[in-house]
N, C-alpha and C positions, 0 to 999 in steps of 0.2 A: 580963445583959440579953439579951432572949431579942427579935433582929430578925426573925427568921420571923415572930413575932408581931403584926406590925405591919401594920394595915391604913388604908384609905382609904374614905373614905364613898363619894366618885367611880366605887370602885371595884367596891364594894359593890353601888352603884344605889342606894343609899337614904341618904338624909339627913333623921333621923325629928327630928321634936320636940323629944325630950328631949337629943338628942345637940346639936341647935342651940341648946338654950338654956344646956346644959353649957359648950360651945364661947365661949358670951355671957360666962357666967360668969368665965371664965378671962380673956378679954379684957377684961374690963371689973377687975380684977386686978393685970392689967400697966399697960395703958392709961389706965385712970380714965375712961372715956369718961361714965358718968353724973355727972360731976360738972364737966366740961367744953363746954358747950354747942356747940363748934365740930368735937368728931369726931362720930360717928353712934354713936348710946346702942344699947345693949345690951337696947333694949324688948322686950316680947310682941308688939307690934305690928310691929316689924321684923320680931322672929325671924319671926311668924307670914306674911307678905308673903314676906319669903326663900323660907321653904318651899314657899310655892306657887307662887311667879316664878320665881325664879329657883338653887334647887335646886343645880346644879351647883357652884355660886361657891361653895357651904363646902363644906369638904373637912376632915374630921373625922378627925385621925389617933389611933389607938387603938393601942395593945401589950397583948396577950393581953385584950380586950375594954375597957379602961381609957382611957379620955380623955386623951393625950397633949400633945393641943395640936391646931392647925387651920390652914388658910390661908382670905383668902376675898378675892375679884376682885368687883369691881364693875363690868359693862359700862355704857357710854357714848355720849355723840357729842361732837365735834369740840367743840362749843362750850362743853358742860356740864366738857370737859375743860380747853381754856382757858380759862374763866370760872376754873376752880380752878385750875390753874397761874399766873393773874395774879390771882391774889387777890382779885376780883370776888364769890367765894361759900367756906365753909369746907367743911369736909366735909360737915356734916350737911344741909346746903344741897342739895350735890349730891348726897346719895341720895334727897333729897323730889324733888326733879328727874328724877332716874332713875326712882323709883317710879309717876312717875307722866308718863313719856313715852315710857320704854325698856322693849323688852322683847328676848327671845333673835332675833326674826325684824329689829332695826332698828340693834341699835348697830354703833359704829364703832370704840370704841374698849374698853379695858381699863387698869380700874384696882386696879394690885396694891398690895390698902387693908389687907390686915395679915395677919399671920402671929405664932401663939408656938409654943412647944416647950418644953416642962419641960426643966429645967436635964441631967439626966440622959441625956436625947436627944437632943441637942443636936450640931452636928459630923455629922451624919450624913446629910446631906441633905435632910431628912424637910420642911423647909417649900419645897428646891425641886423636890422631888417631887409635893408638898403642888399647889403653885403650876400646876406642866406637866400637871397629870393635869387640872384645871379647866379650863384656857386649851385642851388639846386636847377637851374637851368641848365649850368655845363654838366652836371655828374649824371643828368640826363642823356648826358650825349658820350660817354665812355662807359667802358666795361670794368678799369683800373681806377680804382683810388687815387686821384692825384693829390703831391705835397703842395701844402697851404705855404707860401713865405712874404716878409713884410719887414718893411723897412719903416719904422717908426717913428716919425716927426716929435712925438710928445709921449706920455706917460699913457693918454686917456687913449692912444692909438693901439699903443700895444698891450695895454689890458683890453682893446675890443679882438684883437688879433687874438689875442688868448682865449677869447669868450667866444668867437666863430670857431676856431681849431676843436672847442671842447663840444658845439651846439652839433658841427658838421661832423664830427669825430675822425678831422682828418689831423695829419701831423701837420707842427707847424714850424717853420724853420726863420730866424729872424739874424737880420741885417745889423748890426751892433752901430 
């Protein structure tokens, strides 16, 4: 395995179309997100909103030009965050909310909403690299410190959730 190889969309500057709907495809994969009304589906119409909104939050990792897996952050505010840590809205809720109140110049917060890696890549950092090359992309674009939150499929999620909160030094609030 060849890690010189490995790039970042963030890093690149570009997060094209087909790399976002590749990245759809995998997650929805893992996830099952189209067949669950409660996470955020893997649409054209997502994808195509991402792209032009908010760009930075997928982060498309590739080895030697090949689709490896992605991370991707959903920014926020305070309430659209606790609304979804006390169970008031699921996820899919709270990206029709974000889509249509938040943009890079207003949120406050950040939500570290999913991450894969093919098995083979795995161990390597690559979704919390995935994760810190976005999150310093938004902190770029605010003057406030926003809250980190996450909602944790597994053990290995929310010890990466723990380890971006301590790297970014931002607080981190978590979904039980």
């Amino acid at each position: 395995m060849n890690m010189k190889g490995i790039t970042f969309s963030t890093d690149v500057g570009i997060l094209t179309i087909e790399d976002n709907i590749s990245s759809g495809r995998l997650a929805e994969e893992y996830f099952g997100m189209n067949t669950d009304s409660n996470q955020i589906p893997a649409s054209m119409e997502n994808v195509k909103w991402i792209n032009k909104n908010i760009p930075d939050c997928v982060n498309v990792i590739k080895n030697d030009g090949k689709i490896i897996g992605f991370t991707f952050i959903v920014p926020g505010n305070k309430k659209i965050m606790n609304d979804f840590l006390d169970e008031k809205i699921n996820e899919n809720e709270l990206f029709e909310m974000v889509k249509s109140n938040i943009s890079y110049d207003n949120f406050y917060t950040i939500y570290l909403c999913s991450a894969f890696i093919k098995n083979e890549f795995r161990r390597k950092n690559l979704a919390l690299n995935g994760f810190i090359k976005s999150i310093d992309k938004l902190l770029g674009k605010v003057k406030k410190k926003p809250i980190l939150f996450i909602w944790a499929y597994t053990k290995e999620g929310e010890r990466l959730g723990e380890k971006i909160a301590k790297i970014t030094k931002l607080k981190l609030k978590k979904k039980n």
